[in-house]
C-alpha positions as a printed Julia matrix, in Angstrom:
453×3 Matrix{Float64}:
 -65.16   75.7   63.01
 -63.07   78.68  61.68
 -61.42   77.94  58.1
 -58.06   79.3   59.18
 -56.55   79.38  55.65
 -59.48   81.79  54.79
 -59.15   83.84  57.1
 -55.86   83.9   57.55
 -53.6    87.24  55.8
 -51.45   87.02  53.19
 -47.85   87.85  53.95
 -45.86   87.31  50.67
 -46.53   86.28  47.17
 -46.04   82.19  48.02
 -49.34   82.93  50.13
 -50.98   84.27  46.35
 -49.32   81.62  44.38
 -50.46   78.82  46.94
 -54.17   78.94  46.27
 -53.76   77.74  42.48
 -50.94   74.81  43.81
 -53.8    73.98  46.01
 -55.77   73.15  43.45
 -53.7    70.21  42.31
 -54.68   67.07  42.85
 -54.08   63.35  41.04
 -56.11   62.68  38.4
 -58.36   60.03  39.9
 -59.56   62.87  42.43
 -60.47   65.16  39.15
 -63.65   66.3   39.23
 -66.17   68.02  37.01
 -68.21   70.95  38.29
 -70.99   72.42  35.86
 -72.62   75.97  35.87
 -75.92   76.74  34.2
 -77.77   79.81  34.16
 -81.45   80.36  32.62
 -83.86   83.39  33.1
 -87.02   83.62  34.74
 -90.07   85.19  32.74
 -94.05   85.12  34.21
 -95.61   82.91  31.87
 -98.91   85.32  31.39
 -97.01   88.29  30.25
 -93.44   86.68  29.91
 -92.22   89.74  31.64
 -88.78   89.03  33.97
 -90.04   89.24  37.62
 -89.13   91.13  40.36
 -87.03   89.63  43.68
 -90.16   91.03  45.8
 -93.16   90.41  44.21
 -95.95   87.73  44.77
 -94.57   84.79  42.92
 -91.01   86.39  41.91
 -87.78   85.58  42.7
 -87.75   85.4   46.51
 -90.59   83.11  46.33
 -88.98   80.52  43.95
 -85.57   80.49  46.65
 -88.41   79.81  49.11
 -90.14   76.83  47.33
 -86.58   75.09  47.07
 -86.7    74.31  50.41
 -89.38   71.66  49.41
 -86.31   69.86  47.81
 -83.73   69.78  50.83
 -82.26   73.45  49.8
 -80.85   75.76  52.77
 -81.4    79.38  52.43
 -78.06   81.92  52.5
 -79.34   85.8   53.14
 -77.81   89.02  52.39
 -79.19   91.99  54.24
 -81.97   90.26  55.92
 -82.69   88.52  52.24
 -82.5    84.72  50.73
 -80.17   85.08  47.7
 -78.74   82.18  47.3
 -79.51   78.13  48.17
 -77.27   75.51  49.65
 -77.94   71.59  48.86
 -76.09   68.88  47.79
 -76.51   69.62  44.42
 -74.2    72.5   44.84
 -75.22   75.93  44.97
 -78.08   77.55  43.4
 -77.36   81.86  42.98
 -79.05   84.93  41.33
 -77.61   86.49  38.79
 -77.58   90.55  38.62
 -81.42   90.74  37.05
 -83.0    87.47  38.04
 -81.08   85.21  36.63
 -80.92   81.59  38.04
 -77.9    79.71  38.72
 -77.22   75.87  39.86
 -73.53   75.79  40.39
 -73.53   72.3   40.66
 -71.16   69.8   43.34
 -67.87   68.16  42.06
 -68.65   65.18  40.78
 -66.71   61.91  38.95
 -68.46   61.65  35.85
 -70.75   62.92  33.21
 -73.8    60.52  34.11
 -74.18   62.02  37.36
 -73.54   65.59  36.02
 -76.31   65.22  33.59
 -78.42   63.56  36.72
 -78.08   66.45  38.58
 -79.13   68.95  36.03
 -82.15   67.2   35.56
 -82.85   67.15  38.94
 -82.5    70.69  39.27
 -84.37   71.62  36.54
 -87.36   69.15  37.23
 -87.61   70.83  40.7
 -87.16   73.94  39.22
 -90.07   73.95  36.56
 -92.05   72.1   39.32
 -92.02   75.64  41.51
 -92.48   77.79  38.65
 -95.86   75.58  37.57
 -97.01   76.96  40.73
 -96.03   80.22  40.42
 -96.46   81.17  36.84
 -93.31   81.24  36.33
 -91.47   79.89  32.9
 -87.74   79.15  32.34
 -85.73   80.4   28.78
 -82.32   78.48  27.71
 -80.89   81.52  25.71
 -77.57   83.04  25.9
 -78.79   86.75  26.3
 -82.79   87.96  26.44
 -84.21   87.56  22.74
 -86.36   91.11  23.39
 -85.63   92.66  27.05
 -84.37   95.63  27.09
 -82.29   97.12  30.21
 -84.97   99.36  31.64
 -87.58   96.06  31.63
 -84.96   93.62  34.03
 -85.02   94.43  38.05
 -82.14   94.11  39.94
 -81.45   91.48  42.64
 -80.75   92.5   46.65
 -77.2    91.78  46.27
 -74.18   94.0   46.92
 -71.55   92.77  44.96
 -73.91   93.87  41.92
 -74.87   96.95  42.96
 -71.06   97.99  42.9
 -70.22   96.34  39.62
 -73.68   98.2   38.4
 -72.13  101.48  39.17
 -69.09  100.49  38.36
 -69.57   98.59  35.0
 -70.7   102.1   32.53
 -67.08  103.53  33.15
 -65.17  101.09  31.7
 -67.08   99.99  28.77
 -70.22  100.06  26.67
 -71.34   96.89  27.51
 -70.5    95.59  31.03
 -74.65   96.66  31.77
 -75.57   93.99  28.98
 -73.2    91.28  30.21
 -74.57   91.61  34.05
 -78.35   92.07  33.41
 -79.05   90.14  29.66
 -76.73   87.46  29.58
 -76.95   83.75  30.58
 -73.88   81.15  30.31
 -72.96   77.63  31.1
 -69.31   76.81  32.44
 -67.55   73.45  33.3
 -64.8    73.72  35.85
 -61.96   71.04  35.77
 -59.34   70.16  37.81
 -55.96   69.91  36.94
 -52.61   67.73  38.54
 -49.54   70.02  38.65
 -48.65   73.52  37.1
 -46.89   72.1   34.17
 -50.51   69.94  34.06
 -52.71   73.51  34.06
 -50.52   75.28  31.7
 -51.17   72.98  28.84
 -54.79   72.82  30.12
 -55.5    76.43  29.98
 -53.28   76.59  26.56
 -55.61   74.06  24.7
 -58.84   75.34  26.58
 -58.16   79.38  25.87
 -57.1    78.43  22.2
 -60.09   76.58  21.96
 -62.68   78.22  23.23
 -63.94   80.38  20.21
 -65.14   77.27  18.78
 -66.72   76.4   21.72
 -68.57   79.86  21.57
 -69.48   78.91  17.82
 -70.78   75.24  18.87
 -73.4    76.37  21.91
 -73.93   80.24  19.78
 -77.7    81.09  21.24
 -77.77   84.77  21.06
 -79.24   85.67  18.04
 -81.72   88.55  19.01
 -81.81   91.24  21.08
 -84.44   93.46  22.15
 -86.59   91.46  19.67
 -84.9    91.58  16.79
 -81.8    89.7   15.0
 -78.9    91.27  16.08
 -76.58   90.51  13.25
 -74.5    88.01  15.43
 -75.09   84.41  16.94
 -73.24   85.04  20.0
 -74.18   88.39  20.71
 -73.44   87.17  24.32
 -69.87   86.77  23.13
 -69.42   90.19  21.5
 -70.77   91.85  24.33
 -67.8    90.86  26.63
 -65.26   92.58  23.89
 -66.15   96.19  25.51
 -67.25   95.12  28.9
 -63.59   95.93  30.79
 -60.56   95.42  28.72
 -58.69   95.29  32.54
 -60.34   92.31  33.1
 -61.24   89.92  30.48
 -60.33   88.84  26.87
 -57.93   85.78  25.46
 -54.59   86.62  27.84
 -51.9    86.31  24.93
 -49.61   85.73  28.24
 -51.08   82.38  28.69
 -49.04   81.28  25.38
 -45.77   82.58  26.5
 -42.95   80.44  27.46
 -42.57   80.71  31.47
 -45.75   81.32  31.87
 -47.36   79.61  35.08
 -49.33   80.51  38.66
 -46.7    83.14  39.36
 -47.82   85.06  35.71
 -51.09   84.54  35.96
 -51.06   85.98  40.15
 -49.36   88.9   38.29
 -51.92   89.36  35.63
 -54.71   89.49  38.87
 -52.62   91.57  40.66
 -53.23   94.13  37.99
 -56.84   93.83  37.59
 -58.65   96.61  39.45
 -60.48   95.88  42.41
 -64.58   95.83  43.09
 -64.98   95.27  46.52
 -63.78   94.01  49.91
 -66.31   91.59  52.1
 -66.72   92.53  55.71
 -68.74   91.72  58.61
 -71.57   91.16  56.02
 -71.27   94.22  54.32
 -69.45   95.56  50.79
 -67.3    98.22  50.86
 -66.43   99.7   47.69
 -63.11   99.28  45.91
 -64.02   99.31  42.42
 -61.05  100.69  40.59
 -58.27  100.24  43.36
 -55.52   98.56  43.39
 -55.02   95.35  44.97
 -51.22   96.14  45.37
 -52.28   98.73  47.37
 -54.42   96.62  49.6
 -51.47   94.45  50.36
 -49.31   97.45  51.81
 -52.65   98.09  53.69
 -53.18  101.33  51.78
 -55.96  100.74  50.15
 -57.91  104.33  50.1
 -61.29  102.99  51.56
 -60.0   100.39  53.77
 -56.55  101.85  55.23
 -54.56  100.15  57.94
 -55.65   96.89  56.85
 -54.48   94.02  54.5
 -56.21   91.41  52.69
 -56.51   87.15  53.52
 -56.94   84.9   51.62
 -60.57   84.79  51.12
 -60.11   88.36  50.04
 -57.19   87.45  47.0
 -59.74   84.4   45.99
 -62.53   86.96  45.97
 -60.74   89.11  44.01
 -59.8    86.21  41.34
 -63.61   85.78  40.69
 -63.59   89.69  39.65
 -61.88   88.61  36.47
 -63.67   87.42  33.66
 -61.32   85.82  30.37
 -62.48   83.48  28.26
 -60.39   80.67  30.69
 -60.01   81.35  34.49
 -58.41   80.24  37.03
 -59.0    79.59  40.56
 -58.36   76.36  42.51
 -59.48   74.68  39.03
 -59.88   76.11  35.8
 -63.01   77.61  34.47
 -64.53   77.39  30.68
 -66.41   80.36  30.14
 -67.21   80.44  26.3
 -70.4    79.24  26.18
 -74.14   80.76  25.66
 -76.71   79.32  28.08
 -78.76   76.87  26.09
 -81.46   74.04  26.42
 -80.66   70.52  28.65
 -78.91   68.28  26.48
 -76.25   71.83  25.28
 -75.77   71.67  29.32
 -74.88   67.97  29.43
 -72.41   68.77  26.67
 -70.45   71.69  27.42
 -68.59   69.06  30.07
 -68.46   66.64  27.58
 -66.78   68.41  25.35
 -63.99   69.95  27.31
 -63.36   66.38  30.0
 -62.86   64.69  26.93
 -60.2    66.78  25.51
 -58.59   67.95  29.0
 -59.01   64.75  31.14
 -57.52   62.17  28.6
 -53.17   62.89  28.31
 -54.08   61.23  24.29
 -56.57   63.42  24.15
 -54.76   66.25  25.58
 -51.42   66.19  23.54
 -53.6    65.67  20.62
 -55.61   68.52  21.41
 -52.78   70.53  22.1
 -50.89   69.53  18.52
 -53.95   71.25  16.29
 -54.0    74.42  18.32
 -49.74   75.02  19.2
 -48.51   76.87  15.77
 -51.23   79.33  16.28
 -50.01   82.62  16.87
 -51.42   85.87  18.87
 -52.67   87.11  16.05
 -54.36   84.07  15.0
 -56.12   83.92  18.43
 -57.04   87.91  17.99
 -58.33   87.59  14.71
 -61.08   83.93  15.46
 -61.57   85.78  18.83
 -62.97   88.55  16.99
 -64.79   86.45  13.97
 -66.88   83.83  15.98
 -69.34   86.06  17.39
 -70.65   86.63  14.27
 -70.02   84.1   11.81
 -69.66   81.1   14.37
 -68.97   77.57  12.79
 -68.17   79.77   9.52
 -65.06   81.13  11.29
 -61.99   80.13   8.99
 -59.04   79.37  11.52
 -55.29   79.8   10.96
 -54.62   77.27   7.87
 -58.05   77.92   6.04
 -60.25   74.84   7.64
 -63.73   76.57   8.44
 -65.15   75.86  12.42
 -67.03   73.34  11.05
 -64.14   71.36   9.94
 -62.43   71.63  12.77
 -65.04   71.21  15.06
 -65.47   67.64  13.08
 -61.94   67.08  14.12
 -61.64   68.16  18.07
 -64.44   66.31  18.52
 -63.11   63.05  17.56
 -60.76   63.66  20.02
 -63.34   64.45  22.74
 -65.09   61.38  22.27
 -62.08   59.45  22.32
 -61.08   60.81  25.85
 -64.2    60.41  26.76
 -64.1    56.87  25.22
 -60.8    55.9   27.19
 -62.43   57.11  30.18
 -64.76   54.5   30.37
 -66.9    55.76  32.85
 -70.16   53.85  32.83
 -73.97   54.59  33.62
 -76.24   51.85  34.55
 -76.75   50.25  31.38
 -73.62   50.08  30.14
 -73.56   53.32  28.13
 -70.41   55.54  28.24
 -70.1    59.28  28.7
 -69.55   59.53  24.36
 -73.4    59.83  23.61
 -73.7    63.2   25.71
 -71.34   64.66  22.44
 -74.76   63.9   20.52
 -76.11   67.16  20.28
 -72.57   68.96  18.92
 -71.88   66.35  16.45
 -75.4    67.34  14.99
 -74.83   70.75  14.81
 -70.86   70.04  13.04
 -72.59   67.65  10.74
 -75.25   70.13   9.7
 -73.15   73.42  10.21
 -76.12   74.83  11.8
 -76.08   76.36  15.24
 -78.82   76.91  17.49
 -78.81   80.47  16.12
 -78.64   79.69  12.71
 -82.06   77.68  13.73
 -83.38   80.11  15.35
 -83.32   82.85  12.93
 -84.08   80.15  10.33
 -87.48   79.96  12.07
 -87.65   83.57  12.73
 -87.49   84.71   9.11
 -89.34   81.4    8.57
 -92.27   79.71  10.06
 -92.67   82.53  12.89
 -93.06   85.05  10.3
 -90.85   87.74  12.65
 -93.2    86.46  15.68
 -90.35   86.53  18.65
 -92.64   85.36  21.3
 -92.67   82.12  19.11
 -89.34   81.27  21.47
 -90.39   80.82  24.36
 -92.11   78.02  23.78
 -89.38   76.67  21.68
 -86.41   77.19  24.28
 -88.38   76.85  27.29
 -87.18   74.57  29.72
C-alpha cells in the first residue's frame, strides 16, 4: 500500500504545520519511545570493527535475524533491522542503535531493553565482539573508527568540517540515549518543550559519561555535551524562541525552514543538498534538484537534520543525555514521563524553571558540561539541589501514574539510579575519573570491563 500523506507534496505552509498537529493525541494514547546507542569494540584488541570484516558489523545485523529481526539494505547492504522491538540502526562509525516501539509504560520499556541487549551480547559472545555504555569513546581517536555504508553520513561527513570544529566528533565518537513523548494539543507541547529544553542541562549533568577522550581525562564530564556547542550553530543549541510568547508549530516550522539542508531521498539514492535552502526547494529551485518540490516525507526528513537539545517531530525528542549502562537507560524515561506525563507534575515542573531568563539558560547551557551536578542555576541552588527537587516531582508523576508491573511495583523504583547519584553528588564521571586517578592507576582499558554491557 502507498502511504499517500508521505508521498504526497506540500502545497502551503498548513501542509508543514500539519505534521506536528498530527502528532497530538489524548493522553491515554501517550506513549514512550526510548533510544539507546552503545559502541561495538573486538574484545581481543578492543579495537571498533569494521562494517565488512569477519565478525564486524554486517555480521552482528546478520545474527539478529536469529531473534525475529528483518533486514533493511542500502546499496545492496543490511544497515538497519526491523522487529517489533522497534528499529535497530548504525550510527556513522559503528555505532548501535535500538530505537525502540511506542509503548504504555516504563515496565515494558525497561523489558525491551533487556531484551535487546541480552540478544545483543548473545551475538557478540560469538563473535568477539564487546559492548561499551559511554557517552563518547574513552581513547578512539578519529582516524581508528570506520565508517558505515550509509549515505546520509557520507554527506553530513563532508559536510560536517565546514561548519564547525566538532560535527566529526559528534557523528563518529559519540553515543546518546533519548526518550520521545507524546504530547495532546499545541498549547500541551509548548509547555512540554518549555519545561523539557529548560531542563535538560540537568539532565546532561545526571547521565554525564564522557569523561575521557582519546585516553585521557578531558577536563569535562560531558564532553559529549560540549562537543555539540561547535558542531553547527544553524542547527542545534537551546532555541531561546521556544520561551517566547506566541511561540508554537508555526515558529518552530519557521525555525526548520531556516536550517540548511543535507540531502534529498530518491529512488534509493542521496543527492546532495547540504547547505541549501529548503525555501528554495519549495519554489522547486533547489540548485541540485530543479523543477521539483518536496512531500512530506521530504519536510519530516529534513526535521531529523536538526539537532537542539529538544526536538520536535510528530512527538518531542529529549536529547541531553550521554549513553550509559542499563539501569541509566531505564531512567532517562523515567525521569522525563514523570515530569511531562503528570499535569501536577507538569505545572510543578514548569513553576521552578518559568522566571528563568535567556541568559540564565545560556549561561547553565554553557556550565554543565564541565562542572555537571556542580552547576549553580539562576537563584544560587547547585544541580544537586535541584536535581533533589525535580525529582520529587518525577516520582510523583510517576507515582500518580500508577502503572503497575507484575508484582505490584510501580514505575518510581526505575528513578533509583538518579536519586543515588543526587544523594551522593557523584556522577558516573565523577566515578570514573575517581577510579582512574584511583584504583586503575591511569590504566584506561580498566573501563571496559567496568561499563561493558
Amino acid at each position: 500500500m502507498i502511504d499517500t500523506l508521505s508521498t504526497a507534496a506540500i502545497t502551503d505552509r498548513a501542509d508543514l504545520i500539519g505534521l506536528f498537529a498530527d502528532g497530538e493525541k489524548p493522553k491515554d494514547r501517550w506513549r514512550i519511545g526510548t533510544e539507546h546507542e552503545k559502541f561495538v569494540f573486538r574484545t581481543a584488541d578492543r579495537r571498533a570493527p569494521s562494517y565488512t570484516e569477519t565478525g564486524g558489523i554486517r555480521d552482528l545485523l546478520a545474527g539478529m535475524g536469529d531473534y525475529g529481526w528483518t533486514g533493511i539494505e542500502e546499496g545492496g547492504n543490511v544497515i538497519a533491522l526491523a522487529g517489533s522491538d522497534g528499529n535497530v540502526s548504525l550510527e556513522p562509525a559503528g555505532q548501535f542503535e535500538l530505537s525502540g516501539a511506542p509503548l504504555d509504560n516504563l515496565h515494558q520499556t525497561c523489558a525491551e531493553t533487556g531484551r535487546h541487549l541480552e540478544q545483543v551480547k548473545a551475538i557478540g559472545d560469538k563473535l568477539g565482539l564487546g559492548f561499551l555504555g559511554m557517552g563518547m569513546w574513552p581513547d578512539k581517536t578519529r582516524a581508528e573508527l570506520p565508517i558505515m555504508p550509509k549515505g546520509r553520513y557520507r554527506i553530513m561527513l563532508d559536510h560536517m568540517p565546514r561548519v564547525g570544529s566538532m560535527g566529526l566528533d559528534m557523528m563518529l565518537r559519540t553515543c546518546t540515549i533519548q526518550t520521545n513523548l507524546d504530547y495532546g494539543s499545541e498549547a500541551d507541547m509548548v509547555k512540554k518543550f518549555r519545561v523539557s529544553l529548560a531542563l535538560q542541562p540537568l539532565a546532561t549533568a545526571l547521565f554525564a559519561n564522557s569523561p575521557f577522550t582519546e585516553g585521557k581525562p578531558n577536563g569535562y564530564l560531558s564532553y559529549r555535551s560540549h562537543i555539540w556547542t561547535d558542531t553547527d550553530p544553524a542547527r542545534t543549541g537551546m532555541l531561546p524562541f521556544v520561551f517566547e510568547d506566541g511561540f508554537g508549530y508555526e515558529r518552530y516550522a519557521d525555525y526548520m525552514l531556516n536550517v540548511p539542508m543535507y540531502f534529498v531521498y530518491r529512488d534509493g539514492q542521496y543527492i546532495d543538498a547540504a547547505g541549501h535552502d529548503f525555501k528554495a526547494f519549495l519554489r522547486g529551485e533547489l540548485p541540485v534538484y530543479p523543477g521539483h518540490k518536496p512531500t512530506r516525507t521530504d519536510w519530516s526528513d529534513h526535521l531529523s537534520t536538526a539537532f537542539p537539545e529538544v526536538r520536535l517531530k510528530s512527538f518531542l525528542e529529549m536529547r541531553g543525555a550521554d549513553g550509559g549502562p542499563h539501569g541509566t537507560i531505564c531512567a532517562l524515561p523515567a525521569f522525563w514521563v514523570g515530569l511531562l506525563y503528570d499535569d501536577a507534575s507538569l505545572d510543578a515542573a514548569w513553576d521552578l524553571v518559568k522566571h528563568w531568563t535567556i541568559a540564565d539558560h545560556t549561561r547553565i547551557r554553557a556550565d554543565v558540561p564541565r562542572l555537571g551536578l556542580k552547576t549553580v542555576g539562576p537563584r544560587g541552588r547547585t544541580f544537586q539541589q535541584l536535581g533533589a527537587q525535580v525529582l520529587d516531582i518525577a516520582h510523583a508523576g510517576l507515582k500518580a501514574r500508577a502503572r503497575l508491573n507484575a508484582i505490584g511495583d510501580d514505575e518510581t523504583g526505575y528513578l533509583s539510579p538518579l536519586r543515588d547519584i543526587v544523594a551522593s553528588g557523584k556522577t558516573s564521571a565523577d566515578r570514573l575519573l575517581e577510579r582512574y586517578h584511583g584504583e586503575w592507576q591511569g590504566d584506561l582499558g580498566r573501563i571496559y570491563e567496568e561499563m561493558r554491557f
